[in-house]
C-alpha positions in Angstrom: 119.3 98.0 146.1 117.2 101.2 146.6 113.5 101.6 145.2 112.9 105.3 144.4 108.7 105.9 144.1 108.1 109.2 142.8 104.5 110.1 142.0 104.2 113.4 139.6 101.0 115.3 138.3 100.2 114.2 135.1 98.4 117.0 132.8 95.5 114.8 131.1 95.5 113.9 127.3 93.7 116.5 125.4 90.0 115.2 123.6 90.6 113.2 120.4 88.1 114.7 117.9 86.0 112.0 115.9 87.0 112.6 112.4 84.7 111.3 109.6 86.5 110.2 106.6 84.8 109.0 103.5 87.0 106.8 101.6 85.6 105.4 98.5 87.6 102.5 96.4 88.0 104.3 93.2 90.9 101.3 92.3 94.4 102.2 90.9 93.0 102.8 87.3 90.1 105.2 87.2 87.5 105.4 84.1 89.1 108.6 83.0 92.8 107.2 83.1 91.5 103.3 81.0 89.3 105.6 78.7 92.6 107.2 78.0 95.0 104.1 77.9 93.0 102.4 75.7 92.8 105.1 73.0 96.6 105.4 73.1 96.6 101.9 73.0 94.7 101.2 69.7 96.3 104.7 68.1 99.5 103.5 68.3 102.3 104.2 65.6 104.0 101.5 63.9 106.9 103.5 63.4 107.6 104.1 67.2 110.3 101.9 68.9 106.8 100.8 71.4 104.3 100.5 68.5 106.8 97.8 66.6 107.4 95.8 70.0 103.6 95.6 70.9 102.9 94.9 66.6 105.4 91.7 67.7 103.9 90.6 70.5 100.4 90.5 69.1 101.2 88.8 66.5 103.4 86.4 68.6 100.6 85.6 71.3 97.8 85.6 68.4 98.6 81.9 66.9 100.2 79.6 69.6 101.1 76.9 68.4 98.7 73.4 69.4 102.0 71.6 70.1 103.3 74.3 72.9 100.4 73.7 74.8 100.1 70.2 74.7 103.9 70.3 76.0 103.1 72.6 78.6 100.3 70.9 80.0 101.8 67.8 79.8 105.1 69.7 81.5 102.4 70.9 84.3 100.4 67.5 84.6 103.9 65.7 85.0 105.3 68.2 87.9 101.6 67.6 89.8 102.0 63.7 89.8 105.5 64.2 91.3 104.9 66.3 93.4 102.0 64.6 95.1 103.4 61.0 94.6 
């Protein structure tokens, strides 16, 4: 087995600038865009394949029913006492 050293002349990395970038969280949904999706939201037409699915599932999630939660907490309190038994 043969070592080879070679030394070359290396040209030096050119000066990184120091950038200064203000980033501000402005979130996913600005004012603007909710100011706007809310008035859609609360103009909607019945009539509209969208207005008669969200007309259902206000009405749907409005009244649950005392017995569906009782059965889902009692579903919830049962799976804890298993699971840490």
């Amino acid at each position: 087995m043969e070592l080879v050293l070679t030394t070359q002349d290396l040209e030096p990395l050119p000066k990184q600038e120091l950038v200064t970038v203000n980033l501000e969280n402005a979130g996913l949904l600005n004012s603007n865009y909710k100011r706007i999706s809310r008035n859609n939201y609360s103009n909607i037409n019945s009539q509209s394949v969208f207005g008669v699915k969200q007309l259902v599932k206000s009405r749907k999630y409005r009244f649950t029913s005392s017995i569906e939660t009782v059965l889902k907490v009692s579903l919830f309190a049962i799976v804890m006492i298993i699971t840490f038994s």
